[in-house]
MDTraj code that builds the backbone (N, CA, C; nanometers):
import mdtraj as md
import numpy as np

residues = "UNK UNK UNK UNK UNK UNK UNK UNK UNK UNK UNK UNK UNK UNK UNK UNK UNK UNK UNK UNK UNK UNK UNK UNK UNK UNK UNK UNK UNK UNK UNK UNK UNK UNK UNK UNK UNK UNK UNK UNK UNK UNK UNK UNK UNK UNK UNK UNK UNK UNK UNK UNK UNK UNK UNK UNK UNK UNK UNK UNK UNK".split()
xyz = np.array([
    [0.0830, -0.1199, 0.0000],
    [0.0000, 0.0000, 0.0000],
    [0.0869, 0.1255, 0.0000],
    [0.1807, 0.1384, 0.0644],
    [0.2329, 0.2105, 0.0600],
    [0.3470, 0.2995, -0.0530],
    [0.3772, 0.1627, -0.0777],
    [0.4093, 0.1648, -0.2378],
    [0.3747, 0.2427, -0.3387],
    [0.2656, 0.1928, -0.3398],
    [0.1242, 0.2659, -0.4200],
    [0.0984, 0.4065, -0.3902],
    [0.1274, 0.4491, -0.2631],
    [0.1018, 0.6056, -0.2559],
    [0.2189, 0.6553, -0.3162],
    [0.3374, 0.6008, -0.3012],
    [0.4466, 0.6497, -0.3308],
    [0.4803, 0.6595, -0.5028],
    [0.4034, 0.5693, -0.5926],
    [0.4207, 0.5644, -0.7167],
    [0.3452, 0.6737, -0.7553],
    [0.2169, 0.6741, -0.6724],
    [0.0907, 0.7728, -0.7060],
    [0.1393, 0.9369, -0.6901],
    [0.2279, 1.0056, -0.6006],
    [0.2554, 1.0860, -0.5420],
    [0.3569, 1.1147, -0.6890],
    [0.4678, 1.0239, -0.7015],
    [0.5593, 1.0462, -0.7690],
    [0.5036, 1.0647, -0.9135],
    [0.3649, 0.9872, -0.9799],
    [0.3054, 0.9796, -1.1177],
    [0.2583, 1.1524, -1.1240],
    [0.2237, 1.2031, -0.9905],
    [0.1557, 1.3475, -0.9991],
    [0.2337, 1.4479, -1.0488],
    [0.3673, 1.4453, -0.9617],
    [0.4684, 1.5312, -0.9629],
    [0.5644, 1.5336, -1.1097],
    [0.5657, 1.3975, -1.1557],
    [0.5886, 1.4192, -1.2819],
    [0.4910, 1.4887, -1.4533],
    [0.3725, 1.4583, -1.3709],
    [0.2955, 1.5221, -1.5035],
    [0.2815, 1.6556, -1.4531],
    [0.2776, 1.6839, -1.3691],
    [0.2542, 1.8669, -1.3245],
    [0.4188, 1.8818, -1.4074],
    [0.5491, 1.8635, -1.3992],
    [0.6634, 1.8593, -1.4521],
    [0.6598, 1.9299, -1.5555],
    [0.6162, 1.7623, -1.6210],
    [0.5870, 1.7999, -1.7957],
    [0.4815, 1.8923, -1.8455],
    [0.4221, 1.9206, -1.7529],
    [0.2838, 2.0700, -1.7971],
    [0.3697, 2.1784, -1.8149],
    [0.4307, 2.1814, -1.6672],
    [0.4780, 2.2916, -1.6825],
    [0.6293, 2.2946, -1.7639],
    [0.6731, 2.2417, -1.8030],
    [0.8133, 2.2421, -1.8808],
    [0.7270, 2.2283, -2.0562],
    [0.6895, 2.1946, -2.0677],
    [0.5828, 2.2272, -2.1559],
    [0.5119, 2.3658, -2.1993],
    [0.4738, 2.4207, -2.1174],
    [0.4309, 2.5561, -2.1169],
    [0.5547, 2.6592, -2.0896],
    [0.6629, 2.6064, -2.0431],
    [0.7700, 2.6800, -2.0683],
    [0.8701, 2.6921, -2.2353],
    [0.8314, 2.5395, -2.2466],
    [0.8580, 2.5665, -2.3712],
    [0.7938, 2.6342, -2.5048],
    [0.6707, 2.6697, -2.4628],
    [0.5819, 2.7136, -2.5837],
    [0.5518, 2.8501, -2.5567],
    [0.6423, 2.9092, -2.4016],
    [0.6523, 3.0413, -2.4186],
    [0.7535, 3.1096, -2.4300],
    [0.8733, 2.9966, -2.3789],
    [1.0033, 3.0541, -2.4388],
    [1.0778, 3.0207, -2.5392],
    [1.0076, 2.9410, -2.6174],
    [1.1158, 2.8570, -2.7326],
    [1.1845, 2.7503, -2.7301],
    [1.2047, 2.7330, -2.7365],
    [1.3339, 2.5970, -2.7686],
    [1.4464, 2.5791, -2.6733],
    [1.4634, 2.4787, -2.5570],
    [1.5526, 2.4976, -2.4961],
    [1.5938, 2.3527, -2.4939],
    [1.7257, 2.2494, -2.4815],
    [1.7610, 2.1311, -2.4883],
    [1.7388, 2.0549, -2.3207],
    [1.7505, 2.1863, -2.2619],
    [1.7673, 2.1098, -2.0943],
    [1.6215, 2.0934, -2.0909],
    [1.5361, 2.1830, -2.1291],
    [1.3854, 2.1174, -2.0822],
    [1.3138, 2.0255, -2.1910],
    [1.3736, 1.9947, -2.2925],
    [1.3226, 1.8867, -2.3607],
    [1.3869, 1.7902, -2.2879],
    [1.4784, 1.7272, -2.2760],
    [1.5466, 1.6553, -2.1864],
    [1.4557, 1.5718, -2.0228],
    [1.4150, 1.7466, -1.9469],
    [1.3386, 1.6972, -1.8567],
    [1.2269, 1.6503, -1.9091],
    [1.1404, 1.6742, -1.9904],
    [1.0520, 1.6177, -1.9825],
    [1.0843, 1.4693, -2.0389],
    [1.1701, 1.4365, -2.1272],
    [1.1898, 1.3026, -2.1855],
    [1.2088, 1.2305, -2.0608],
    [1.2898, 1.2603, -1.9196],
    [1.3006, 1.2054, -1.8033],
    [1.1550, 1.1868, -1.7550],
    [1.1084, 1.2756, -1.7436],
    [0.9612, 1.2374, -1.6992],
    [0.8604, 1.1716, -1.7477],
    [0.9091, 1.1297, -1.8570],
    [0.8493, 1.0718, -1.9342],
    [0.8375, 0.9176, -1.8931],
    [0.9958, 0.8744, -1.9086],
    [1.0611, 0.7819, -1.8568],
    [1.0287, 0.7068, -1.7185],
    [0.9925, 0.8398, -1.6270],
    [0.9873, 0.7974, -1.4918],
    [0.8158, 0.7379, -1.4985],
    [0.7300, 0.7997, -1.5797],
    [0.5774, 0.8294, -1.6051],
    [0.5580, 0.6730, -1.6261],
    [0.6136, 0.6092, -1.7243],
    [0.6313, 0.5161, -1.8195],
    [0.6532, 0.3330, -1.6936],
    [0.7861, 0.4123, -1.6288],
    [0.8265, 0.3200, -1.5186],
    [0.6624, 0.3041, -1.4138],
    [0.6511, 0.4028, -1.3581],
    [0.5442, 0.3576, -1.2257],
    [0.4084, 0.3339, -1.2935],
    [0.3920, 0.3520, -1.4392],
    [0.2622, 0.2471, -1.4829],
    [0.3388, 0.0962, -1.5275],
    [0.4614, 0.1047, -1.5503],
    [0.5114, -0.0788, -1.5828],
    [0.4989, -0.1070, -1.4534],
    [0.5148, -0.0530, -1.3131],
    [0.5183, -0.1248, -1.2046],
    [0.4035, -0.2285, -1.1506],
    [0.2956, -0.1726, -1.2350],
    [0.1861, -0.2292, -1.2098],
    [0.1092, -0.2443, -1.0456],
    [0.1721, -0.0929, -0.9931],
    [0.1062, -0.1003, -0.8814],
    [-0.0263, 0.0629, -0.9248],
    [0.0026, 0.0689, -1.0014],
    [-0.0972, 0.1992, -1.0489],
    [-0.1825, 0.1320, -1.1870],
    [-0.2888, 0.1448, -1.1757],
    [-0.3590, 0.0983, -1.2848],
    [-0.3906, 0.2056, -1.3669],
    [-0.3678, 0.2205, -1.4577],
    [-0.4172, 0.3677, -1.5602],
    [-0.5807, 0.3565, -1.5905],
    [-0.6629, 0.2378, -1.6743],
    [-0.7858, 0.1885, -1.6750],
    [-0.8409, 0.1350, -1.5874],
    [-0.9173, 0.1324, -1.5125],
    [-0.9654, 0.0261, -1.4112],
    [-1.0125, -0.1044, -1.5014],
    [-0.9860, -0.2219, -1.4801],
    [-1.0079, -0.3294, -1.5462],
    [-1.1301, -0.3802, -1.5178],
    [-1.2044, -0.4324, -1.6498],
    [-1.3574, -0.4341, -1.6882],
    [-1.3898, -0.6122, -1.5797],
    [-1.4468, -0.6180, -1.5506],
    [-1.5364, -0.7492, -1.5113],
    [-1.5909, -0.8584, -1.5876],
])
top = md.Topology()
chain = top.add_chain()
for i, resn in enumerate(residues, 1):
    res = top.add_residue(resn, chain, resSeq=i)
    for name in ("N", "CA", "C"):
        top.add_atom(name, md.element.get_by_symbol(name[0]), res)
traj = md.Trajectory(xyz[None], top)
């Protein structure tokens, strides 16, 4: 369980990330370090749904 808060906590903090490195990029242009972060966050995004302690769909019955 705890786990799970911890993937959940960490899944948040990375998409608020990429919003905002995102919106930095589309107001300042082109920068390599924040394409970068977000490709990390991406990465990390990617990891705690393979963990399979976060379900993205709730699974049908």
């Amino acid at each position: 369980m705890k786990d799970k808060v911890y993937l959940i906590i960490i899944s948040l903090s990375v998409i608020a990330t990429i919003i905002i490195k995102a919106l930095e990029l589309l107001k300042g242009g082109y920068n390599f370090d924040k394409i970068l972060v977000i490709i990390w966050c991406l990465i990390a995004l990617f990891y705690c749904i393979r963990s399979k302690k976060i379900q993205v769909l709730p699974k049908g019955e």
